[in-house]
Jmol script that loads the backbone (N, CA, C; Angstrom):
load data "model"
ATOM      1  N   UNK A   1     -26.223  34.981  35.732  1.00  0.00           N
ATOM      2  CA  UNK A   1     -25.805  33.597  35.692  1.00  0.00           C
ATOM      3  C   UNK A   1     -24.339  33.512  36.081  1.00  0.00           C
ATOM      4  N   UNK A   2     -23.610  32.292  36.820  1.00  0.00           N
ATOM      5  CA  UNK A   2     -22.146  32.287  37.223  1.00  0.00           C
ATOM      6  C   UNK A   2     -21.810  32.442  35.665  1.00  0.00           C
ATOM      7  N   UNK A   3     -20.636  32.928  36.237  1.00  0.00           N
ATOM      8  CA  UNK A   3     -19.269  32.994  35.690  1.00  0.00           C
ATOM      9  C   UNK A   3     -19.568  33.942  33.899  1.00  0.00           C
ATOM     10  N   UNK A   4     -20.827  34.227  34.103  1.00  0.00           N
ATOM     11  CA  UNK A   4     -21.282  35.240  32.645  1.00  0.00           C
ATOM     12  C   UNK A   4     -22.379  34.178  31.715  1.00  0.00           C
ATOM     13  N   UNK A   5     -22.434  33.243  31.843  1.00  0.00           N
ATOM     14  CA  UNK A   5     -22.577  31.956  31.129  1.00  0.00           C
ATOM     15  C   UNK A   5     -23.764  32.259  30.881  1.00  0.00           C
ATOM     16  N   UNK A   6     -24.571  32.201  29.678  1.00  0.00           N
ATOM     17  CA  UNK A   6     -26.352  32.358  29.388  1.00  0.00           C
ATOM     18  C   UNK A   6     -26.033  31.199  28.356  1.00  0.00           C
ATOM     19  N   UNK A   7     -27.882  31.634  27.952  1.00  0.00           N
ATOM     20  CA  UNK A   7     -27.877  30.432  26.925  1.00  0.00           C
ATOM     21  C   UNK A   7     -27.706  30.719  25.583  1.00  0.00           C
ATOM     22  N   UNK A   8     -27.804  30.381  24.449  1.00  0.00           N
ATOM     23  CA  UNK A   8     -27.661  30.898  23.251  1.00  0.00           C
ATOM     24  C   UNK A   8     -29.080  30.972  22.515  1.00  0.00           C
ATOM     25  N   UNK A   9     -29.701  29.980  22.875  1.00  0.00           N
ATOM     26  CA  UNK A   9     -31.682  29.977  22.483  1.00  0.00           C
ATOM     27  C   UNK A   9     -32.338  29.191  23.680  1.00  0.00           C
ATOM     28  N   UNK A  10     -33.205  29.865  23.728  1.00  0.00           N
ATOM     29  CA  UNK A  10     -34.474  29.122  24.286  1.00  0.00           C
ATOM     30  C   UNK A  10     -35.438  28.473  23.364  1.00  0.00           C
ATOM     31  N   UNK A  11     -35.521  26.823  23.855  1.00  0.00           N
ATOM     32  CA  UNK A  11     -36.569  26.071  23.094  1.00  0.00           C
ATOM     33  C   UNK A  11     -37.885  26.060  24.036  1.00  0.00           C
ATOM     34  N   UNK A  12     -39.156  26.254  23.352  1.00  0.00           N
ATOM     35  CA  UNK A  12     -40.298  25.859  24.253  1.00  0.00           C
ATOM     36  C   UNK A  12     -41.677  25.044  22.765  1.00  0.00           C
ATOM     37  N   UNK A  13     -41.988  24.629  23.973  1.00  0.00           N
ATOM     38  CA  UNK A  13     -42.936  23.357  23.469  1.00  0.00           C
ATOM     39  C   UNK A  13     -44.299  23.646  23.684  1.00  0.00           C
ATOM     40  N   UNK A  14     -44.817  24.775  23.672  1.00  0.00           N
ATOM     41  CA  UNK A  14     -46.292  25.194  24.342  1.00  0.00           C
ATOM     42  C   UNK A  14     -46.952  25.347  23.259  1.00  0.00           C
ATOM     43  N   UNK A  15     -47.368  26.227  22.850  1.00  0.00           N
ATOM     44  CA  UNK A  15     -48.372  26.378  21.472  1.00  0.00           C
ATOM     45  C   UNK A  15     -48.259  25.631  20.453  1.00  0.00           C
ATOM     46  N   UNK A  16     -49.550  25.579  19.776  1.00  0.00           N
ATOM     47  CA  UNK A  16     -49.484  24.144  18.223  1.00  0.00           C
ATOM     48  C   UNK A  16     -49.407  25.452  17.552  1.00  0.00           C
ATOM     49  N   UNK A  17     -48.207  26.119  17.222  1.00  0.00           N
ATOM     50  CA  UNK A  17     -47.916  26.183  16.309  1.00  0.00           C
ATOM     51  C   UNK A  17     -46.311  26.419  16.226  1.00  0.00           C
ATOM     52  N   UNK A  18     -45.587  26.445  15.014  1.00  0.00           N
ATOM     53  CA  UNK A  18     -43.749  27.141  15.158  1.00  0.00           C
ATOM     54  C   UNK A  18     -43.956  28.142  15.181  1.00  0.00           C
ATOM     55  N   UNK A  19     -42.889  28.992  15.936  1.00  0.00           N
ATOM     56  CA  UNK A  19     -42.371  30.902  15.919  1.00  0.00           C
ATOM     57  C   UNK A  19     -41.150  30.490  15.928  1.00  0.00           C
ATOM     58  N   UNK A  20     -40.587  31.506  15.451  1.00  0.00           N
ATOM     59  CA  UNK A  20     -39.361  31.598  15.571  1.00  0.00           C
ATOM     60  C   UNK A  20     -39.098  33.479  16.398  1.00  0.00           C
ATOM     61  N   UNK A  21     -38.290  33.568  17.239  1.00  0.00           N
ATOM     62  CA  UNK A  21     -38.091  35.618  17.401  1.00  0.00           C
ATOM     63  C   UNK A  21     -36.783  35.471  17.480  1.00  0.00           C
ATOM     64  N   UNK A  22     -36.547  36.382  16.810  1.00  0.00           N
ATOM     65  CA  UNK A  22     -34.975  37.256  16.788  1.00  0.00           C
ATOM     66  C   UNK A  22     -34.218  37.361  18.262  1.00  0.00           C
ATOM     67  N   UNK A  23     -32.779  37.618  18.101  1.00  0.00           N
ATOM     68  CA  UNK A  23     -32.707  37.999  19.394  1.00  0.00           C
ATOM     69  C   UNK A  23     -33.290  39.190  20.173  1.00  0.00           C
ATOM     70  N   UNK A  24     -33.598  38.828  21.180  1.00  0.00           N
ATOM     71  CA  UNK A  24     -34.260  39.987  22.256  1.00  0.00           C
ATOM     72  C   UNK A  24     -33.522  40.273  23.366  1.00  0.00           C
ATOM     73  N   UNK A  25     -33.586  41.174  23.491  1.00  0.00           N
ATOM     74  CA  UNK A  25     -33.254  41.529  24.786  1.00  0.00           C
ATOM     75  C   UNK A  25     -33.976  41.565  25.892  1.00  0.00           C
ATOM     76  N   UNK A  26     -33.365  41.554  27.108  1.00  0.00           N
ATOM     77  CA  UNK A  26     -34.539  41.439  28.483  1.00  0.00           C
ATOM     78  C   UNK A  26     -35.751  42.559  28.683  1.00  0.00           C
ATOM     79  N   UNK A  27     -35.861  43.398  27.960  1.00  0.00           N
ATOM     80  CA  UNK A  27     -37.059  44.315  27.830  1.00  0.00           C
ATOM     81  C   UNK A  27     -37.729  43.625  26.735  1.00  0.00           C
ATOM     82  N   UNK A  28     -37.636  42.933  25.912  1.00  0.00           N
ATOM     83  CA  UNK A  28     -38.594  42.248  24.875  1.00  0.00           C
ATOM     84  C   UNK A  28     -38.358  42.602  23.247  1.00  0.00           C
ATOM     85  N   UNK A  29     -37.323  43.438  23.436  1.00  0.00           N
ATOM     86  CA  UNK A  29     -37.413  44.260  22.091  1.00  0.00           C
ATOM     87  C   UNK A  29     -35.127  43.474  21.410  1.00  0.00           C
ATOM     88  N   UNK A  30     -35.514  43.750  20.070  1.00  0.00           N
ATOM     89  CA  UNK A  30     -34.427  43.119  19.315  1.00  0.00           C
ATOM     90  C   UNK A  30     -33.022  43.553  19.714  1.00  0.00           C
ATOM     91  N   UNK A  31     -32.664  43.024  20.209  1.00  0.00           N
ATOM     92  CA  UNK A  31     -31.112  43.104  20.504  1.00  0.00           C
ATOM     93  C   UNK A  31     -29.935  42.089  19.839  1.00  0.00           C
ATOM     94  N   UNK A  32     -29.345  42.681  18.944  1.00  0.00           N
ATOM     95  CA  UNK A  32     -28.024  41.732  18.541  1.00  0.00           C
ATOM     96  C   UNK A  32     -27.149  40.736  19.638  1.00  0.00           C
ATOM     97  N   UNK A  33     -27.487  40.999  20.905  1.00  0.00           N
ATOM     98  CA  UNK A  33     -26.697  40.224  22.097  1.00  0.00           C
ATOM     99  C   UNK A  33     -27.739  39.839  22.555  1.00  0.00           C
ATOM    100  N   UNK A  34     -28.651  39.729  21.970  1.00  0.00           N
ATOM    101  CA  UNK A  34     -29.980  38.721  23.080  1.00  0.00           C
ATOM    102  C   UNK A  34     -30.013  37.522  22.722  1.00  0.00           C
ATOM    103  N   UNK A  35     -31.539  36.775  23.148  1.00  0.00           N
ATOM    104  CA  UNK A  35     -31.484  35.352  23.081  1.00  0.00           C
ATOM    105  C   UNK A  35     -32.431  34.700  22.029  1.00  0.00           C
ATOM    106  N   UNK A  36     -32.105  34.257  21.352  1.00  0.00           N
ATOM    107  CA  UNK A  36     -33.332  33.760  20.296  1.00  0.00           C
ATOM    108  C   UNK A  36     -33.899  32.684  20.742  1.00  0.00           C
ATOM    109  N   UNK A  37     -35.416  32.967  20.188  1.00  0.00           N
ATOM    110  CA  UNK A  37     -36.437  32.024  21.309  1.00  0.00           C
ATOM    111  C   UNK A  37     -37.600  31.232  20.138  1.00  0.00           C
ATOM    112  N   UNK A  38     -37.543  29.597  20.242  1.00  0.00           N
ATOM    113  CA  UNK A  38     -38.281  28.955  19.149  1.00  0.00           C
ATOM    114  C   UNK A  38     -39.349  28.265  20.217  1.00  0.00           C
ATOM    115  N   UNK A  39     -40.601  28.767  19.469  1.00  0.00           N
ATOM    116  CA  UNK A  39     -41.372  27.876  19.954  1.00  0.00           C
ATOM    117  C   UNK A  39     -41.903  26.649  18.713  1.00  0.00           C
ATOM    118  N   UNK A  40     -41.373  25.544  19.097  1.00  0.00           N
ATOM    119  CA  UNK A  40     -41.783  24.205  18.592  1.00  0.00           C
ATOM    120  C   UNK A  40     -43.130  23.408  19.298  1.00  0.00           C
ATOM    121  N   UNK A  41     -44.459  23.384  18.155  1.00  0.00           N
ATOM    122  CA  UNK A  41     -45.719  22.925  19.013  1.00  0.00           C
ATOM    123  C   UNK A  41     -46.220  22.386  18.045  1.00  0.00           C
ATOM    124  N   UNK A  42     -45.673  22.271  16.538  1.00  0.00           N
ATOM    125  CA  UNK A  42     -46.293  22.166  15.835  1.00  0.00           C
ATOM    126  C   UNK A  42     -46.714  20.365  15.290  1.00  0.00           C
ATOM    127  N   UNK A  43     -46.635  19.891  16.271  1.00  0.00           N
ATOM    128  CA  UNK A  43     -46.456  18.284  16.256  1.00  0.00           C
ATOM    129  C   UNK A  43     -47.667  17.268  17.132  1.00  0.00           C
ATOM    130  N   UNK A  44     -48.273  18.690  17.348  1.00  0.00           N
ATOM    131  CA  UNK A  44     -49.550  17.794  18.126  1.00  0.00           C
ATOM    132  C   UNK A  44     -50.485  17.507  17.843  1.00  0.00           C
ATOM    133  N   UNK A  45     -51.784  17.172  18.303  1.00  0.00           N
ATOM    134  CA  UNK A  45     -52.602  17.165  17.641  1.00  0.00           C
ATOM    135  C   UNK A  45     -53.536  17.813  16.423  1.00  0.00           C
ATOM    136  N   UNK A  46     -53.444  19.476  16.828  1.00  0.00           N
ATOM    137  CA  UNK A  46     -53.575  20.190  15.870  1.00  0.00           C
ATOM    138  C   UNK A  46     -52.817  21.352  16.070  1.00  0.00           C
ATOM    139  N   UNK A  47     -52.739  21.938  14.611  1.00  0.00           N
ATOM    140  CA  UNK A  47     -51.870  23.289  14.566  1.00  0.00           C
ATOM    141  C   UNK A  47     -52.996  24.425  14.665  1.00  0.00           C
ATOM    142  N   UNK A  48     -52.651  25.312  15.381  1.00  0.00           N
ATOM    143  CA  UNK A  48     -53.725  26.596  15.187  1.00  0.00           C
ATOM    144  C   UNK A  48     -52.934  27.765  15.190  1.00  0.00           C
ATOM    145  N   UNK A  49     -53.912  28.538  15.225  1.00  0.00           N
ATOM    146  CA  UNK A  49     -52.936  30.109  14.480  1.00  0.00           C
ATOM    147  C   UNK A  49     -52.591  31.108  15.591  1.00  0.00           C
ATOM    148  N   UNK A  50     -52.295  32.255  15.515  1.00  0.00           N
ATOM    149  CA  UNK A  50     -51.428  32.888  16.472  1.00  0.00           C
ATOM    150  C   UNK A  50     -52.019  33.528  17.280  1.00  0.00           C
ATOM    151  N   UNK A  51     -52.296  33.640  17.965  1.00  0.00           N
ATOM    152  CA  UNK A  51     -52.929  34.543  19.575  1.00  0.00           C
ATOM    153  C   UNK A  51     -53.252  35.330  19.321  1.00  0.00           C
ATOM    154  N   UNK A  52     -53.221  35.907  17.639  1.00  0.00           N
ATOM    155  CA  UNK A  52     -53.336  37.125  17.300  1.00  0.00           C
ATOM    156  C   UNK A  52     -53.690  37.661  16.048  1.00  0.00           C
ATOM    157  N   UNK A  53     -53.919  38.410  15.106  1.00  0.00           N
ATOM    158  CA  UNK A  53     -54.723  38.562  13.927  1.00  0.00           C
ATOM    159  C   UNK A  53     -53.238  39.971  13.425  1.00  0.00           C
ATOM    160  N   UNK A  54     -53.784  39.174  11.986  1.00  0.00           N
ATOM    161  CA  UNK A  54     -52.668  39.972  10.539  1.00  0.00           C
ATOM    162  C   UNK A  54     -51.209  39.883  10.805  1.00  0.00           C
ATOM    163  N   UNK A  55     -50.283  40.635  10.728  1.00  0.00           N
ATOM    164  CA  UNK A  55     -49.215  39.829  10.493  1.00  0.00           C
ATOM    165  C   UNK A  55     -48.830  39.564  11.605  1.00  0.00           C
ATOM    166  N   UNK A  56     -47.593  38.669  12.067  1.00  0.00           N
ATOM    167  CA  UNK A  56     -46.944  38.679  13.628  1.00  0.00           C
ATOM    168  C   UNK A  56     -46.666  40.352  13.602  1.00  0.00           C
ATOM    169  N   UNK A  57     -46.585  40.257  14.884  1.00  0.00           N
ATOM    170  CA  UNK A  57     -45.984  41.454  15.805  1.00  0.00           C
ATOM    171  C   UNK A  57     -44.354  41.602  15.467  1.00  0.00           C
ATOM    172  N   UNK A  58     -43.635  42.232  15.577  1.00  0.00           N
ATOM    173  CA  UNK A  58     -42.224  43.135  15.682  1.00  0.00           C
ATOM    174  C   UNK A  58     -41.493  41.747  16.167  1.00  0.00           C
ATOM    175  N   UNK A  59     -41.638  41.551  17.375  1.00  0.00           N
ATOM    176  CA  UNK A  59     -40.939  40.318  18.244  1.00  0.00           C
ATOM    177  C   UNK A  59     -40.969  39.187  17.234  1.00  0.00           C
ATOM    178  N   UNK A  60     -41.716  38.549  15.902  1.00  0.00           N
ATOM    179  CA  UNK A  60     -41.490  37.730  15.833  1.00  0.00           C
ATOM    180  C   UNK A  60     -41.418  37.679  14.359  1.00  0.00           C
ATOM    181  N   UNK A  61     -39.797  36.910  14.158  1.00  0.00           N
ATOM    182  CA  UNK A  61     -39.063  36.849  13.122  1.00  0.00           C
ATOM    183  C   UNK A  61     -39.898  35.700  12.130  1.00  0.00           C
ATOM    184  N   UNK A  62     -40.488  34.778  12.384  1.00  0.00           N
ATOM    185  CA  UNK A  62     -41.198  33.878  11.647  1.00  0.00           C
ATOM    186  C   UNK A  62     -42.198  33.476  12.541  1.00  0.00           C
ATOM    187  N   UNK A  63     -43.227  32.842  11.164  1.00  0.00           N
ATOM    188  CA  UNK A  63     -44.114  31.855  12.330  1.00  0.00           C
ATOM    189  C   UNK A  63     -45.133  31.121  11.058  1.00  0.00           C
ATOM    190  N   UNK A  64     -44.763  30.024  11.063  1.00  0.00           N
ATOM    191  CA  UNK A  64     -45.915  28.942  10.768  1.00  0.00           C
ATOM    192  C   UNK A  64     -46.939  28.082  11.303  1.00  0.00           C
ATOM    193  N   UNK A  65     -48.033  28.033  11.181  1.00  0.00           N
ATOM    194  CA  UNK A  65     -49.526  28.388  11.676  1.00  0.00           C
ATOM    195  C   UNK A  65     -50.172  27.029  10.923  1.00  0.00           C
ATOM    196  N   UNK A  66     -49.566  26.583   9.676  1.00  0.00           N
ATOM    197  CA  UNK A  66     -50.501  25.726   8.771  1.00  0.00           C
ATOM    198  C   UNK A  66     -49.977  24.520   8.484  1.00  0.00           C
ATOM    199  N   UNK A  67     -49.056  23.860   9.053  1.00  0.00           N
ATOM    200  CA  UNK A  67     -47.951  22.655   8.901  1.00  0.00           C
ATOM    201  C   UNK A  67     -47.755  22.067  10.279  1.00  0.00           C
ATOM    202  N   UNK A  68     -48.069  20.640  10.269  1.00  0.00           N
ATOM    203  CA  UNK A  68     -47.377  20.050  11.026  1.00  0.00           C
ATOM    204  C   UNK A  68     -45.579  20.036  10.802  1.00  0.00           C
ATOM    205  N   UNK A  69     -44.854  19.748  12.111  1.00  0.00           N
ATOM    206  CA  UNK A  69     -43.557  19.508  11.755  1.00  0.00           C
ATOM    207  C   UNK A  69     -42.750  18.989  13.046  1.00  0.00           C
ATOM    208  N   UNK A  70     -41.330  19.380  13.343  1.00  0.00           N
ATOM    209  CA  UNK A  70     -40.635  18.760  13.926  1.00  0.00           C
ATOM    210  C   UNK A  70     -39.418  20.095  13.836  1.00  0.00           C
ATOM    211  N   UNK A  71     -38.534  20.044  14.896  1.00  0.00           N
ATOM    212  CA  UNK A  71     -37.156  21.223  14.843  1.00  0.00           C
ATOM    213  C   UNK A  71     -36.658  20.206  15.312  1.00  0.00           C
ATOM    214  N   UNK A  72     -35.035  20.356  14.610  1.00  0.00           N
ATOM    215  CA  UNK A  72     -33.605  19.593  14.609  1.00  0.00           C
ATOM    216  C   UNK A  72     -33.146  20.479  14.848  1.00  0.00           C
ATOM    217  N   UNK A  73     -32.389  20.601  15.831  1.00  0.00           N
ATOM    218  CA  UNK A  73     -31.467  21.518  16.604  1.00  0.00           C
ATOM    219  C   UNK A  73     -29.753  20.420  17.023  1.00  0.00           C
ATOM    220  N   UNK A  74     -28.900  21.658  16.288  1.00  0.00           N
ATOM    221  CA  UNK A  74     -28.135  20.938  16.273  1.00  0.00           C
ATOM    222  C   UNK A  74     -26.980  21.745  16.611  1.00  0.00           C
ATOM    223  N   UNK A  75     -25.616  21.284  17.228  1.00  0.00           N
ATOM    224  CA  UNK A  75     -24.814  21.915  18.021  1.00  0.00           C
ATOM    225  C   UNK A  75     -23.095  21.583  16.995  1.00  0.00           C
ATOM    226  N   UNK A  76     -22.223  22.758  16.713  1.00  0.00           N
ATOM    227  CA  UNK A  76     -21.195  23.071  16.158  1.00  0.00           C
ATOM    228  C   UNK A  76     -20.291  23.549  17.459  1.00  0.00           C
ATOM    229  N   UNK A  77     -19.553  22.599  17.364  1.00  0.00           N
ATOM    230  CA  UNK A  77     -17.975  23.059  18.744  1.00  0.00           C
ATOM    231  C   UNK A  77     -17.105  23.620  18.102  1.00  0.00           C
ATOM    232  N   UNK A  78     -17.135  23.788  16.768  1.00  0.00           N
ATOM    233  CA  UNK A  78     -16.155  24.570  16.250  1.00  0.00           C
ATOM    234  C   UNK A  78     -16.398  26.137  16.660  1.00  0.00           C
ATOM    235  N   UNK A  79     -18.017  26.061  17.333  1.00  0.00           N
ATOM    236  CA  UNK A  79     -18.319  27.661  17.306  1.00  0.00           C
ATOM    237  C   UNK A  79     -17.802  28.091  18.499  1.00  0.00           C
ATOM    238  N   UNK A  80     -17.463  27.681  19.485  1.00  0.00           N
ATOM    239  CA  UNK A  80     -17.802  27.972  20.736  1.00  0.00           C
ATOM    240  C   UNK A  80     -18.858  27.588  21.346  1.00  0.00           C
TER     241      UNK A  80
END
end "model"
wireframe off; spacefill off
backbone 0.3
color backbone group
């Protein structure tokens, strides 16, 4: 990206359900300098469960499956 500039999270809107993952790095795996990535879906018609069976996988720091909801994302300039 110019001048070094990335993002700080990625929001996506695809699946009915929330995840939340840690930062990652560009191979997929947890990196303290990666990008944390929320998927917000949980607002549609229905919520369903994860692509996948027993607990999440490594990649993913949370995930609710059984709640409708909504993410407030909100921005601090004191941070940088």
């Amino acid at each position: 990206m110019a001048g070094g500039a990335r993002p700080d999270l990625v929001l996506n809107g695809h699946d009915h359900l929330y995840a939340r993952m840690p930062a990652l790095g560009p191979d997929g795996q947890a990196d303290p300098d990666g990008i944390v990535q929320v998927i917000a879906g949980a607002g549609g018609r229905e919520v369903v469960g994860l692509p996948f069976a027993g607990d999440p996988p490594g990649r993913t720091a949370f995930a609710d499956t059984g709640r409708f909801g909504l993410v407030r994302v909100g921005w601090d300039a004191t941070r940088g």
